[in-house]
N, C-alpha and C positions, 0 to 999 in steps of 0.2 A: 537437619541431616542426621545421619543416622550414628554417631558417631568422627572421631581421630582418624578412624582408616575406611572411611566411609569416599570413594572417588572424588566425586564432587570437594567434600574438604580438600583433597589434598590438591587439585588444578585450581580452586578457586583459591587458596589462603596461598598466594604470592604476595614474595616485596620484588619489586621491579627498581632499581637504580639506573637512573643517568649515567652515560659514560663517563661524562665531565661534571662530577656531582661538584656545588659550590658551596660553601658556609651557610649561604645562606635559604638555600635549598628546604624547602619544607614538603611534612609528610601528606600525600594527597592519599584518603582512604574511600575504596568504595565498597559500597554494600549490593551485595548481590542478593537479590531476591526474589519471590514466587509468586506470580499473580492465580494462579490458578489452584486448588486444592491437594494438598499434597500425602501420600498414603506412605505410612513407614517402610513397608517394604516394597516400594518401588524406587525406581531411579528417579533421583534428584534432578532437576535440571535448571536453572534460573534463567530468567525470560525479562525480567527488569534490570538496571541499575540505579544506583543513588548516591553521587557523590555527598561524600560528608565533609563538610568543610570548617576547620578550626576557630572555634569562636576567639575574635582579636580583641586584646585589652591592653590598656596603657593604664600602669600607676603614677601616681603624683612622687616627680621629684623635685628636691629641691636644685635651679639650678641658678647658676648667675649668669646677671645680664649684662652684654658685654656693652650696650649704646640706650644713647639715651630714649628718652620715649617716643613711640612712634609718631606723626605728625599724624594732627587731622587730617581727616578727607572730606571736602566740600559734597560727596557726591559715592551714590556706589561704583560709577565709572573711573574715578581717581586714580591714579596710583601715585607712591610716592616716587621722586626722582631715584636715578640713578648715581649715585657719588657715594664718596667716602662715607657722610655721614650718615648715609641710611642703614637701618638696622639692620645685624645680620642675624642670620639663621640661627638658631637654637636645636640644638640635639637632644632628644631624649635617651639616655644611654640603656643600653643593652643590660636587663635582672640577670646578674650573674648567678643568682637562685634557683631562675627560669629552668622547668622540667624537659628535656627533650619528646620526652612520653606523649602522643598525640593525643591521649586524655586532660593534659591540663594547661591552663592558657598558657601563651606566649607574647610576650612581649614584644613589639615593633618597633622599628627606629624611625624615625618622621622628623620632619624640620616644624616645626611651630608656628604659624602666622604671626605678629605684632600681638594683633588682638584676643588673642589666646593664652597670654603672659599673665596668669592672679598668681596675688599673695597666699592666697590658698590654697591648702589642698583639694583635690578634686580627682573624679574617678569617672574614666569614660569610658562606655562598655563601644565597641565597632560592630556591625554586621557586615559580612562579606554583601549582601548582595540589600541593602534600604529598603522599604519601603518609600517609593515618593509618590506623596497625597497629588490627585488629578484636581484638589482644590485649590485655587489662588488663595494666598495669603496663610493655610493652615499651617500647623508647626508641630514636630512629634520631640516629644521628649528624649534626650539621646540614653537614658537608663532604664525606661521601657519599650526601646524599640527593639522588635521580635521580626524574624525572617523567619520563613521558613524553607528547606531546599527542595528544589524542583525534583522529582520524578520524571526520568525519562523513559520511552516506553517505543521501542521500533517500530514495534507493530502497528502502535496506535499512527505513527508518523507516516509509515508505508500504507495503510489503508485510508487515512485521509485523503493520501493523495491518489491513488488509485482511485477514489469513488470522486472524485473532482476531472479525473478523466476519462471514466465514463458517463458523465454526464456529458459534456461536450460530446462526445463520437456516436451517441445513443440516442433511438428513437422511442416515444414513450407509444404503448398498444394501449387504445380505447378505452376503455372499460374494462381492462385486464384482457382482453380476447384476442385470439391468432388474427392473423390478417387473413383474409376473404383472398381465394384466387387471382383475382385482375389485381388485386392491391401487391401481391408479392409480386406478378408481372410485372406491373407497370415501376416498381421501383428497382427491380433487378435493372431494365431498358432504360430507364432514367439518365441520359446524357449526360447530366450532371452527378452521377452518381459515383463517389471513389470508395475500391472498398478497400477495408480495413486489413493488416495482413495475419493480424489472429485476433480472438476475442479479448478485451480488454479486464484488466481484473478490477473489480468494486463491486459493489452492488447492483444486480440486474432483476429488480423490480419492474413486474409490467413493462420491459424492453428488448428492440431488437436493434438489429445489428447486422449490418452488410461487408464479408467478408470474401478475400481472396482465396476461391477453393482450387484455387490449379493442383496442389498439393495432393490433394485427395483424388482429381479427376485422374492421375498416372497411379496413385494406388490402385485404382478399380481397374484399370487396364491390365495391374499386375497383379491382380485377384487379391489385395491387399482390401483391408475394412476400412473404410474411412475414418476420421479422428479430428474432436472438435473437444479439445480439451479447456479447461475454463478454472478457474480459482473454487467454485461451490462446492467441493467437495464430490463424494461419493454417488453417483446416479445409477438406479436399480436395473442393470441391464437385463435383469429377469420381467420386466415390468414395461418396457419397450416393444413398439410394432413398427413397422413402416407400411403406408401407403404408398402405392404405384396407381396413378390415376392417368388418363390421356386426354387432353385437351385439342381442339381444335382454334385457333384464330382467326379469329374473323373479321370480315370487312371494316369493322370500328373500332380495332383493337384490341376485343376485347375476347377471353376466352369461352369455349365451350365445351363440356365434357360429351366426350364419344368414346362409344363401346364398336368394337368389331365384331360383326354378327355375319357369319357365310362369307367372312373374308371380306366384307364391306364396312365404310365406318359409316354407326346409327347414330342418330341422336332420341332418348329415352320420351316417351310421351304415355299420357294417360287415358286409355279409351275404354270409357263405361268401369274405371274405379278398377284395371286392370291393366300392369304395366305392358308399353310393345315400343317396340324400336322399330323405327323410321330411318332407310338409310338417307343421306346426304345427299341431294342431288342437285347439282354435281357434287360427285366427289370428291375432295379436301385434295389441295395439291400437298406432297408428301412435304413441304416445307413449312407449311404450316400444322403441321401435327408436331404436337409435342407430348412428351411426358414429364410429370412432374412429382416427383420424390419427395415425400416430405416420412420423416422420422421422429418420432414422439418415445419421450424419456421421462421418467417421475425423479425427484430427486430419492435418496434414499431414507434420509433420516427425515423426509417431510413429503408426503407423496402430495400435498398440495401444491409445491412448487415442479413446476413443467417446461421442460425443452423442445422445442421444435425444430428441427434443422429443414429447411428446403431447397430444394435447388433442380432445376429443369438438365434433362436430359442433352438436349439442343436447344438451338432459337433459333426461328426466321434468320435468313442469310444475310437481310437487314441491321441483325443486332447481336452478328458474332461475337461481336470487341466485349459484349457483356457476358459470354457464355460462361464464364470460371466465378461467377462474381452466385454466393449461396446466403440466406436468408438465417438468421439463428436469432429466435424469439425465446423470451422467460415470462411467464405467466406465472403471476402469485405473487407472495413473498417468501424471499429466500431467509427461513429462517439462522436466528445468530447465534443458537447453543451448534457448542461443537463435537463433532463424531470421531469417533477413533478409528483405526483400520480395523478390518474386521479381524485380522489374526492379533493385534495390540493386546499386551499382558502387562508390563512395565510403563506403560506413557500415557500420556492424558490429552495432549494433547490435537488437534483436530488435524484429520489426511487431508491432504491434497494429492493429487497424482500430478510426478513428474512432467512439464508438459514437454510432449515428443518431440518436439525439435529441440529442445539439449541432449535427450538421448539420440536423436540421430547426428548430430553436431559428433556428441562424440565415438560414435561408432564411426561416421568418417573420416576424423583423426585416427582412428585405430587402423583403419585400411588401408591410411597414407603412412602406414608405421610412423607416428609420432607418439612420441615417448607422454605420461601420462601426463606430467607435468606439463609437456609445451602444449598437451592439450587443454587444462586449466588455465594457462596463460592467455590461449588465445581467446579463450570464453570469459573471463572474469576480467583480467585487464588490461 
């Protein structure tokens, strides 16, 4: 950090106290720190933590034993009875020397087993959290045994699991390639087919995804742009086209592209190495004419990864119940270094764009005059 009155120092170097603090009460310290590289005159920000945890020690005291020796045990299931004459507990008393300063050990109070009782001195170092060997019978010495503290990391925890459920909801593309006409058809109509109500965040390698577009279908009603927002980061909307193509279906299910020529629908044919269109005859009943929208996007910081959104205009009066239901395919791989926003001066770390249903969430709290907080409440918990 950049300094005493650098922000970051001064939110992050809190003591935080219990209400009901107890004697025995000890210091938990954490370390707050920066996975990613950091430039002095930018803003700090930490992205990890690490708790550090007190190394426990006990010295050798002398103390007196108030019974006599403990009884063998025939067995390690044994215990000894319950009576008078069973041994009692032994206390190790509190180093009135002992530092409060979370720099240097501390001493524990513990009751002592039977067979824990030498004439000697002895000195035993604790680890808050053991190593225990996955080997039968191995044995670790208790005055080189070494922990070390866990790093915890959100991020890592929240894209674990995110890329665990897109596998399950996701379909994997061929040889990295879009799907062919009849293939997006036939899975959009697919009776067994539920779609999904946004795109899911993880990694979308060579995968598609069938999702609920009602949303978007009443945006275009309302001269509104569609929106199919996703965790990948920034895509070059300078670098996007849309196709508008018209399909006909036919008797096998299956689709065919037709052009309107003199207000008749053709289909395209080859005579003598010189294209002509052929109208239809008969002509396509209007319920079997469809058009089908498909929408192509490069990502920005890797134009080899590629989005595909599809989705038909109508469908046969057959397979209404499927008409909201749109196609969103990822070709390539989505690279994992991360990009800034393009206006970014002070941060480092990688944009995502807000997805629009929290910002419409709370513009309709805002409409319903609900104060900002009870708009946070309703959305967070």
């Amino acid at each position: 950090m950049n300094g005493i009155n650098d922000r970051p120092f001064k939110i992050l170097n809190l003591t935080v106290m219990p209400q009901k603090p107890s004697i025995d009460t000890d210091t938990l310290t954490v370390m707050w720190t920066r996975l990613q590289d950091y430039q002095t005159k930018h803003y700090w920000y930490a992205d990890h933590f690490v708790p550090l945890l007190k190394t426990l020690t006990t010295t050798s005291r002398n103390y007196r034993v108030d019974s006599t020796s403990p009884p063998s045990l025939s067995s390690t299931t044994d215990f000894p009875p319950l009576s008078s004459s069973a041994p009692k507990r032994r206390r190790i008393q509190r180093d009135p020397l002992s530092s409060p300063t979370p720099t240097s050990p501390i001493s524990v109070q513990a009751s002592s087993p039977p067979s824990a009782v030498k004439s000697t001195p002895s000195k035993l170092l604790l680890s808050p959290l053991p190593n225990l060997s996955p080997i039968p019978g191995s044995t670790t010495k208790a005055n080189t045994m070494q922990t070390s503290t866990p790093t915890h990391s959100a991020s890592t925890l929240l894209t674990q699991t995110a890329n665990s459920s897109v596998q399950q909801s996701s379909n994997s593309l061929t040889n990295g390639k879009n799907l062919s006409v009849n293939d997006l058809y036939h899975a959009i109509i697919d009776v067994n087919t539920t779609p999904l109500a946004s795109i899911p965040k993880g990694q979308k390698d060579n995968a598609y995804f069938l999702i609920d577009n009602s949303d978007n279908v009443k945006r275009k009603l309302n001269g509104q742009p569609s929106q199919y927002s996703d965790d990948c980061g920034a895509w070059d909307s300078h670098g996007g086209h849309t196709v508008n193509t018209t399909f006909v279906v036919q008797s096998n299910n299956t689709l065919r592209i037709a052009f309107i020529k003199e207000g008749l629908y053709c289909f395209e044919k080859q005579v003598k190495g010189k294209k002509t269109y052929v109208p239809y005859n008969p002509q396509p009943d209007p319920d079997s004419v469809l058009t089908l929208n498909r929408y192509y996007i490069p990502l920005k910081r890797d134009k080899t990864f590629k989005k595909r959104v599809s989705a038909f205009n109508k469908l046969p009066s057959t397979f209404q119940n499927s008409q909201h239901i749109a196609v969103i395919e990822y070709t390539g791989s989505c690279p994992t270094t991360n990009t800034t926003h393009g206006n970014a001066k002070h941060v480092s770390h990688e944009f995502i764009r807000t997805d629009p249903s929290v910002m419409n969430r709370i513009t309709e709290g805002l409409n319903n005059k609900k104060s900002c907080i009870e708009i946070y409440q309703d959305m967070v918990l």
